[in-house]
N, C-alpha and C positions, 0 to 999 in steps of 0.2 A: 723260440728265442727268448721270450718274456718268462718263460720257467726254468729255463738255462741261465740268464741274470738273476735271476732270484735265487738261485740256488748258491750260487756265488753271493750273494747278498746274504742267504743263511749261514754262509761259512766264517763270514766276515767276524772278526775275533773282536775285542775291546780295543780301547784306542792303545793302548801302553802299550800292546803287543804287534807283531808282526804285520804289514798294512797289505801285504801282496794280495790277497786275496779280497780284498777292498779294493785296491786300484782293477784288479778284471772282474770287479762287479760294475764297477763305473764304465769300463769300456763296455763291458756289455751291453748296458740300459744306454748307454748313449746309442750305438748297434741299432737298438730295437725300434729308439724313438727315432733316428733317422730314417729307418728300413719302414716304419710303421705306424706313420703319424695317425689315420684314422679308428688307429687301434683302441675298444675298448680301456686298454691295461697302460695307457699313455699318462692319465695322468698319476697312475698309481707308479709308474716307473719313475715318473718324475720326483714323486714323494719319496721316494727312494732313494734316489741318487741326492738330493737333498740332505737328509739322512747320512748318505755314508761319506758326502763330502763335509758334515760337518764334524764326522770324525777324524779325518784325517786332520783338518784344520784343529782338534783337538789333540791328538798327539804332536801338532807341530808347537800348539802353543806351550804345552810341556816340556819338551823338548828344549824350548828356545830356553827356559825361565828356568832348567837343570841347569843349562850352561852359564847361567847367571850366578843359581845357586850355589857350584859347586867352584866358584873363581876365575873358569876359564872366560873371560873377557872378551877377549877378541872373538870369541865361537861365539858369545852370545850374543855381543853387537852383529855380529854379521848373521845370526841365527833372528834375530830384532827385524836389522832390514830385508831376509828372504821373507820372512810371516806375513811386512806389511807389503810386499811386491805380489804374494801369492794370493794374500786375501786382503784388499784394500777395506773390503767391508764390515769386516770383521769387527762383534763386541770387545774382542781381546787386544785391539789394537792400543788403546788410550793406556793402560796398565803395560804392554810391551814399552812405547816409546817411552812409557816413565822411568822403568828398569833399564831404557839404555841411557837415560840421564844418567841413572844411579852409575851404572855399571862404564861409563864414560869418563865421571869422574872419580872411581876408584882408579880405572887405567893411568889416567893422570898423574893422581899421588903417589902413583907407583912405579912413573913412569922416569928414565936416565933425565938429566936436568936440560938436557936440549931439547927434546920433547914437549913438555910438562907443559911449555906456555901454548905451543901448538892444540895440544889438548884440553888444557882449560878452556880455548876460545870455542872449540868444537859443543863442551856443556853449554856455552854461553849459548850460539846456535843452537843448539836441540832444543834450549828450555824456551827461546824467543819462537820458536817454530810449536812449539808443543803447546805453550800457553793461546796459539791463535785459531790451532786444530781444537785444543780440548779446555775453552776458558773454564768451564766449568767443572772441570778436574775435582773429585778427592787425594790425587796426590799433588796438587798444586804447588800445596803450601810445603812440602816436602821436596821437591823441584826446586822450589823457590829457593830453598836453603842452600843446596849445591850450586845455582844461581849465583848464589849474593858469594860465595867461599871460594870460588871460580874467579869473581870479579876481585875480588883480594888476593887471591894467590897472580891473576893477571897482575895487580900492580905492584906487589911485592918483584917479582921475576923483573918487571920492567923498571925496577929502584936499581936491580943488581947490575942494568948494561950501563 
């Protein structure tokens, strides 16, 4: 069973690419250490599946920060909140929640003018949430900006009712 994961574990590709055979190496060594906890090869399975769940969680973070990159907004906030539901633990999180500041309030600027105040309050929440999760942020001070443009464009919108 432990050379049968493992061989799935040698087929396992890079993260960019195809994850199928990464996800039945994980079912496998999960397989093995449930069927075989006294097993010599227990904690090497472990080290393993370690391994190839933090690839997955590396094509996801890519993944999430494409959808950012390339405009599509809504995929990449909703690609933002699956990364941090999937992997709470994750070092990639603090850099995800800050690109769904960013990418929150691009939707905003972009957003038909009934929206716009709806969505600026949304930046205003993530940055008040994010600055409590990550005070010590290197994107803080960049946060902070859409922050403070968010709370102007809220009182601008709120001059016009």
């Amino acid at each position: 069973q432990f050379m049968y994961a493992y061989s799935l574990y040698q087929s396992s590709p890079v993260y960019n690419l195809d994850q199928t055979s990464t996800k039945e190496a994980i079912a496998a060594f999960q397989i093995f250490i449930n069927r075989n906890q006294g097993s010599k090869y227990v904690t090497e399975a472990n080290q393993i599946l370690g391994e190839l769940q933090v690839k997955l969680e590396t094509k996801d973070y890519h993944s999430a920060k494409l959808y950012h990159k390339i405009g599509i907004l809504m995929s990449a906030i909703t690609a933002f909140d699956n990364f941090a539901i999937n992997y709470p633990d994750s070092n990639f999180n603090q850099e995800l929640q800050y690109l769904k500041i960013e990418s929150t309030f691009q939707m905003a600027q972009q957003s038909i003018p009934s929206k716009k105040e709806s969505r600026y309050r949304d930046v205003v929440e993530l940055y008040e949430e994010y600055i409590e999760d990550y005070p010590e942020s290197s994107w803080i001070t960049s946060a902070g900006k859409y922050y403070d443009q968010s709370l102007n464009q809220i009182e601008k919108l709120e001059k016009l009712i």
